[in-house]
C-alpha positions in Angstrom: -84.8 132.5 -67.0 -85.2 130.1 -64.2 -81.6 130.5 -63.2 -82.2 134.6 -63.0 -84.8 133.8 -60.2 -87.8 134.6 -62.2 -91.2 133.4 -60.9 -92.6 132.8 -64.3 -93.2 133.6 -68.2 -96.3 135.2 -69.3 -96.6 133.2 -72.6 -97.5 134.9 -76.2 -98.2 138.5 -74.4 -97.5 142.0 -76.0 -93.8 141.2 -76.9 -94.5 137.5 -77.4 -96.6 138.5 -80.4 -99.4 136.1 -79.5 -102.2 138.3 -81.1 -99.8 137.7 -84.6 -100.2 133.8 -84.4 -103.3 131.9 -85.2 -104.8 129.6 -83.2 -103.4 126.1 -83.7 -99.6 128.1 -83.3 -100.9 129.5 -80.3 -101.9 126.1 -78.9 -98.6 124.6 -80.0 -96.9 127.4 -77.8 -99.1 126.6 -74.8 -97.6 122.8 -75.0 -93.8 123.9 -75.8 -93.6 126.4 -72.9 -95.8 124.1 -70.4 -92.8 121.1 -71.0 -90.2 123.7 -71.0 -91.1 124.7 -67.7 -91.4 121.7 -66.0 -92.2 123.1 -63.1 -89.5 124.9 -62.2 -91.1 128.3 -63.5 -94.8 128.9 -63.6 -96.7 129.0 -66.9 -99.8 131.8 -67.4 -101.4 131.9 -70.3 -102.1 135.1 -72.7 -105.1 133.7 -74.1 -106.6 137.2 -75.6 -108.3 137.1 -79.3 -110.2 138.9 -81.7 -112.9 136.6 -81.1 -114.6 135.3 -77.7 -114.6 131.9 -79.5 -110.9 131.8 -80.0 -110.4 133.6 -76.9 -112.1 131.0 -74.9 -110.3 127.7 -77.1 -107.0 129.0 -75.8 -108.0 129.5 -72.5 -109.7 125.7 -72.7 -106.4 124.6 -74.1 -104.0 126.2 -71.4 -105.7 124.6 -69.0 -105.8 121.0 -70.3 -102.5 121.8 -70.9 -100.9 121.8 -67.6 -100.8 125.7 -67.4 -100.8 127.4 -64.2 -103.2 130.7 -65.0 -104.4 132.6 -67.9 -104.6 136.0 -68.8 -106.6 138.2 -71.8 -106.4 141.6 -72.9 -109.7 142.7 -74.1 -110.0 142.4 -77.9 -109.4 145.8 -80.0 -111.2 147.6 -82.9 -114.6 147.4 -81.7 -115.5 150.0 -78.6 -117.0 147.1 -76.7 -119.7 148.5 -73.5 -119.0 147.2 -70.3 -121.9 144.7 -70.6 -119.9 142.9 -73.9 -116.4 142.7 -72.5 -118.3 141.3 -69.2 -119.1 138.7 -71.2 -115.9 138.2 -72.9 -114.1 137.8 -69.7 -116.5 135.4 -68.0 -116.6 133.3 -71.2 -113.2 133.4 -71.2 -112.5 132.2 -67.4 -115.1 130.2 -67.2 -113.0 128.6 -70.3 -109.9 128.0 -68.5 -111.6 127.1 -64.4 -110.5 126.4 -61.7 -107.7 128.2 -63.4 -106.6 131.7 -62.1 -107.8 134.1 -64.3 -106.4 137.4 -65.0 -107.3 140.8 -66.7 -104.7 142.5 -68.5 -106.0 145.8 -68.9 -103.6 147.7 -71.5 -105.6 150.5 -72.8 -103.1 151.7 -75.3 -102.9 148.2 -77.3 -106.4 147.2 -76.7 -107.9 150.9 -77.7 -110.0 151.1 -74.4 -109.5 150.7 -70.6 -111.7 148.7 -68.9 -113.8 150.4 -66.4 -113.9 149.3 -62.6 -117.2 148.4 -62.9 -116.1 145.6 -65.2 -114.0 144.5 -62.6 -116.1 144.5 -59.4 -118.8 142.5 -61.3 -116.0 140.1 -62.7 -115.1 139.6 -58.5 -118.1 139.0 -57.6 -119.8 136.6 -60.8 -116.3 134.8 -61.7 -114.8 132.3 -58.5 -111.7 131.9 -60.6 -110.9 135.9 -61.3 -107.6 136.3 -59.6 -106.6 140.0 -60.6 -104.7 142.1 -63.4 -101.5 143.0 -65.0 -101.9 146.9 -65.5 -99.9 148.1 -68.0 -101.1 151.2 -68.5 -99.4 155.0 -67.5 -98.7 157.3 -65.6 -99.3 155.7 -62.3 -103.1 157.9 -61.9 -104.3 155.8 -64.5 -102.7 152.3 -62.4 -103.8 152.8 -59.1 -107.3 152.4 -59.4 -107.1 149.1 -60.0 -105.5 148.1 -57.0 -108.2 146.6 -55.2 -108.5 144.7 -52.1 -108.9 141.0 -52.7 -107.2 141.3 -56.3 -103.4 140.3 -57.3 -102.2 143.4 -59.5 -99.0 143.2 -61.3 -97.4 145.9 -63.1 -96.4 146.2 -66.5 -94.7 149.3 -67.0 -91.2 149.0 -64.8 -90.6 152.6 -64.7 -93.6 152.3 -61.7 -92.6 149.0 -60.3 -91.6 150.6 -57.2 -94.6 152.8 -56.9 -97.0 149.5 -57.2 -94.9 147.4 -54.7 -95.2 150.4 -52.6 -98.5 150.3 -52.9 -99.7 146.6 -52.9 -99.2 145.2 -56.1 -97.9 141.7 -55.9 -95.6 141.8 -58.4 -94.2 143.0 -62.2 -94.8 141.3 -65.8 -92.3 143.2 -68.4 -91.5 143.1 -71.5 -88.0 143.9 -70.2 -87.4 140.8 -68.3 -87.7 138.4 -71.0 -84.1 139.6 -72.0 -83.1 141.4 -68.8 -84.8 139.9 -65.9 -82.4 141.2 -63.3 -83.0 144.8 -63.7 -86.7 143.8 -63.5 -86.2 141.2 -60.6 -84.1 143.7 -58.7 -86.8 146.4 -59.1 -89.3 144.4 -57.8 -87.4 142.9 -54.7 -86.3 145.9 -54.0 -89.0 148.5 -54.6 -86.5 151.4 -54.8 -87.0 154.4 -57.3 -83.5 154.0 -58.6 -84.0 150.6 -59.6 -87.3 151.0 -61.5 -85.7 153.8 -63.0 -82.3 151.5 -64.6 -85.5 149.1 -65.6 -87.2 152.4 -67.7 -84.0 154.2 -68.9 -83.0 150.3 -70.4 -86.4 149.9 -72.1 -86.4 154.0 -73.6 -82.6 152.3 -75.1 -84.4 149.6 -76.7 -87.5 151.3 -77.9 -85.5 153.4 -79.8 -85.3 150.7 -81.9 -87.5 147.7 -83.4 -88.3 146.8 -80.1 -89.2 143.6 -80.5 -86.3 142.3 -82.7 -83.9 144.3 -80.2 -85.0 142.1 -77.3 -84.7 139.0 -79.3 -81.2 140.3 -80.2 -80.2 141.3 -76.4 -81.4 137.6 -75.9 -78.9 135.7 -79.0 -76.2 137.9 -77.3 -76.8 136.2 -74.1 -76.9 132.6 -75.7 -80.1 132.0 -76.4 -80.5 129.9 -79.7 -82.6 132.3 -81.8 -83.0 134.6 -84.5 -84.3 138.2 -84.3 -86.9 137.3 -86.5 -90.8 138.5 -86.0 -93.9 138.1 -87.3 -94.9 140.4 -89.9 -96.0 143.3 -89.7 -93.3 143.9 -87.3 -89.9 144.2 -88.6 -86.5 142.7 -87.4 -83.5 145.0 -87.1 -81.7 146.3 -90.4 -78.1 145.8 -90.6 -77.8 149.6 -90.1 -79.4 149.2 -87.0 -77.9 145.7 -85.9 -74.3 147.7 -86.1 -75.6 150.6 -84.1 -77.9 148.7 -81.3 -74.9 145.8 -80.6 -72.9 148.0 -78.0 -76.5 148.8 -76.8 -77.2 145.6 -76.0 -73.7 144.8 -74.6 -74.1 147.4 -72.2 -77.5 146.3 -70.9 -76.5 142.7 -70.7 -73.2 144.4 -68.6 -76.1 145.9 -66.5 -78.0 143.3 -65.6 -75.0 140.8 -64.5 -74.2 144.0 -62.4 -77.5 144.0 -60.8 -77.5 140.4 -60.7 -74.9 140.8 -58.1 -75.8 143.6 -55.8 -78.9 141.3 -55.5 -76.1 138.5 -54.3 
């Protein structure tokens, strides 16, 4: 990852299946990244729970911890009013200051988005509220967000371009933790086509266990690991191992191509 050029990990997000680990795994995974990276990429912390309480301890813990930022999704199943996930946040920042904290509004996983109200009062009551990773679609429902004094970073890379176009600092994808240069050459790029190679590879791997698929991509590359998850997500069958291996050849040809025109 650091030799790709990457800035960064977002640590135990959507496809790091944080929300699947409990809280003394979590806090393990804080440590191992934080020495892994030794600063030579930065560290931010996905510190959203169920509960505020556990919410907060990880954010506490990332930032004894060495991290360099922490993010949290708003907690699902309960439809929360503005006035409880207020709370949440600034419990949860407060937590982890003089740490940069960060939303990640993600309204499909979290079951709500959270409204700009939310936002402005977090800007204005929280000193350490740095900005958001959007993840959401299509792009109507991402550019609200993108407001003046706030980082945004973009989730989905099929609109990377659109939000560099348009102010956003940055991407954090799913995609990147087994292809980063497709994503990397989205972002320093900003061109259609390249945000477009980024979505057409992630429709490729949705089509199968997604999260599995990028941990297979990733033992293709080198990487030491299994494609193990954490139930209830399932790895790969061996029906599906057979017909997603020349998938993954081919993206991993793709990215050492775009690796290149980026040279």
């Amino acid at each position: 990852m650091a030799a790709s050029g990457l800035d960064g990990f977002l640590v135990m997000g959507t496809t790091g299946e944080g929300v699947l680990l409990n809280l003394q795994e979590r806090k393990r995974v804080i440590d191992l990244f934080v020495k892994a990276a030794r600063a030579r990429l930065k560290v931010v912390v996905h510190a959203g729970a169920q509960t505020t309480r556990d919410t907060a301890a990880i954010a506490e813990h990332a930032a004894h911890s060495g991290a360099d930022a922490v993010a949290v999704i708003g907690p699902p199943y309960f439809a929360l009013d503005d006035r409880s996930i207020l709370d949440h946040f600034k419990t949860a920042g407060r937590a982890c200051a003089p740490l940069p904290f960060y939303v990640y509004e993600f309204a499909a996983r979290s079951g709500y988005a959270i409204s700009l109200a939310v936002i402005t009062d977090l800007r204005d009551q929280l000193p350490n509220f740095a900005g958001l990773k959007v993840s959401d679609t299509p792009w109507e429902r991402v550019e609200p967000y993108l407001l003046e004094g706030l980082s945004i970073f973009i989730g989905s890379e099929s609109l990377i371009h659109r939000g560099m176009a348009n102010g956003a600092v940055g991407a954090v994808s799913a995609l990147a933790s087994a292809l980063p240069e497709l994503v990397l050459n989205a972002v320093k790029t900003g061109s259609q086509e390249a945000s477009q190679r980024c979505a057409n590879a992630r429709d490729r791997i949705q089509a199968f266990p997604f999260h599995s698929a990028l941990k297979t991509i990733l033992g293709q590359r080198g990487v030491a690991l299994t494609n193990g998850v954490r139930a209830p997500l399932r790895r790969l069958s061996l029906e599906e191992q057979s017909a997603f291996y020349p998938i993954a050849e081919d993206l991993v040809r793709n990215a050492a191509e775009a690796a290149s025109s980026r040279s």
